[in-house]
C-alpha positions, 0 to 999 in steps of 0.5 A: 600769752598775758604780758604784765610790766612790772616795777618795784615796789610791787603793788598787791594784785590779783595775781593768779596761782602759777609756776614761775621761771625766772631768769634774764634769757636773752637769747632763749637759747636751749639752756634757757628752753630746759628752764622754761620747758620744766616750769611748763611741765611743773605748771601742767601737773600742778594744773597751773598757768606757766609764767616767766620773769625777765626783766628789762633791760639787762642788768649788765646795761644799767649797772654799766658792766660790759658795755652791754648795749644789744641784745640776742632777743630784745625785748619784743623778740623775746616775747615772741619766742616766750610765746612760741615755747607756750608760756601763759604770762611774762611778767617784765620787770623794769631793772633799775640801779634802785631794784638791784639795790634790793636784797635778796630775801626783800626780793623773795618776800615783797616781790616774788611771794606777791605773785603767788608762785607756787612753783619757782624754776631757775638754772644752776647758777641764777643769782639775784639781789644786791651784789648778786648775793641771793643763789639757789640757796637762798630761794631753797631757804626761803620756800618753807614749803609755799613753793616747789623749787626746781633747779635745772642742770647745766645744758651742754652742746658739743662738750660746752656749756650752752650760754648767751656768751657762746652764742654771741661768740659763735654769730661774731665768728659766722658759725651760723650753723653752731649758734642755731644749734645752741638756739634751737632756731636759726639766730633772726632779727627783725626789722622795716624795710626802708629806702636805700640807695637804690643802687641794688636795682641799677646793676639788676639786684633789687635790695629791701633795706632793713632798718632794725627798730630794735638793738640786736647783736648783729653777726660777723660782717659778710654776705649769708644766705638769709630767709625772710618773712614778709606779709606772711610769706617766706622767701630765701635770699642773699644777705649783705651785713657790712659798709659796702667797701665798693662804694663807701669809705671807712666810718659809714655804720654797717647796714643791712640788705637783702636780695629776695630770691623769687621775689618781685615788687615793693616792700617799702615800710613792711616789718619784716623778720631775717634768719640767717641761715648760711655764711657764704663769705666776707665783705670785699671791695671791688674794683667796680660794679661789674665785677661786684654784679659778677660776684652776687651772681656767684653768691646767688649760685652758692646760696641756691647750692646751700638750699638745694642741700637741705632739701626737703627740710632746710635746716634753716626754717622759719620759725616764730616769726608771728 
């Protein structure tokens, strides 16, 4: 898969002929994966190279909307599970206030025409432009016959529309096993284990510190079931997402450790990649360490039961971590 950055105005190049999704996807939920799955299908008859255009970072964070300030599939995350689905070329487009300043049919004719689409594929309800006024409509209007438009239906689950919203929704509320439902993949991020405060190893739990290098959306606080991938292995554990109540006061920023079942040895400044699999409960405060060593005990027995219950195929595999 070909990555190519992109800002506007778009210089001229020797872009290939392709089919191009078009959209944000953060998440790339199975919403997401219809509108890139058809392109790759219009892209495969047409004999074409299949691309998607993104664009980074997301247009509610520059234009201030939301205080959108994490991402379900940051940038990099993104382009992994672009590249699991089979694209040949993202192409990210830098968002900036001056770029949603352009309108609409400038968009389509000095930006989107220079990369010789001959097949363009959205979702129902994209929209881009200054103010958002340019629709599928538009890009209906504007195709003349230079390119194929698809428009791919609404994707339901559960009689809901599938949606980044729902998601984000569903990891706030814990409901690990809806929102991998909705991805089509358990919800993963990733990050470098890094020293700690040691404490995990002082009461017989070693803990790998995950400092995340990039702003994921992070789920409800608590302690869930995880599996991780570290130096090409995959390991199941058990995950606590929170301030550590036991030994913290309020203000301290949530952290993130896991204790690897079936793991021994140093994992200092490796990358590693965490999905969560299972909510199992939330954080609490303790009275001391022994009674929080007799709780992690119970959550090890818990987390075990939940694997052994997904035998021989864990719901919750690891995919597209590479």
């Amino acid at each position: 898969m070909t990555v190519h950055y992109l800002a506007h105005p778009l210089e001229e190049s020797n872009y290939p002929e392709q089919v191009l999704a078009i959209g944000y996807f953060d998440g790339v939920h199975i919403g997401h994966q219809s509108v890139i799955g058809s392109a790759i299908a219009l892209a495969e008859k047409l004999s074409l190279p299949a691309g998607v255009m993104t664009f980074h970072p997301h247009p509610r964070a520059v234009l201030g909307k939301e205080g959108y300030t994490s991402y379900l599939t940051p940038l990099a995350e993104k382009l992994r599970q672009l590249e699991r689905l089979g694209v040949n070329h993202v192409y990210v487009v830098s968002f900036t206030r001056d770029f949603a300043a352009v309108m609409p049919e400038e968009f389509i004719e000095s930006f989107l025409m220079r990369l010789r689409p001959k097949g363009v594929v959205v979702g129902f309800d994209y929209t881009f432009g200054h103010r958002a006024m340019g629709t599928v409509n538009t890009l209906r209007d504007h195709c003349r016959d230079r390119y194929i438009l698809q428009v791919v239906n609404p994707v339901t689950l559960e009689g809901e529309k599938v949606s980044s919203t729902l998601v984000r929704e569903m990891l706030h509320e814990g409901n690990t096993g809806r929102a991998c439902r909705l991805l089509g993949r358990p919800y993963r991020i990733q990050g470098e284990v890094v020293h700690g405060e040691h404490r995990g190893r002082t009461i017989g739990f070693p803990t790998a510190n995950l400092n995340m290098t990039e702003p994921y959306f992070l789920p409800k606080t608590g302690v869930y079931v995880v599996r991780a991938e570290c130096r090409g292995q995959s390991f199941y554990g058990v995950a606590n997402l929170g301030v550590k109540p036991t030994f913290h006061q309020d203000g301290v920023e949530p952290s993130i450790e896991v204790h690897l079942m079936d793991f021994s040895g140093d994992l200092y400044g490796e990358a590693m990649g965490l999905e969560f699999c299972h909510y199992l409960r939330p954080e609490r405060k303790f009275p001391d360490a022994e009674a929080l060593v007799r709780q992690i005990k119970e959550d090890v027995k818990q987390a075990e039961q939940w694997i052994q219950s997904q035998a021989p195929a864990p719901a919750c595999c690891f995919r597209g971590g590479k």
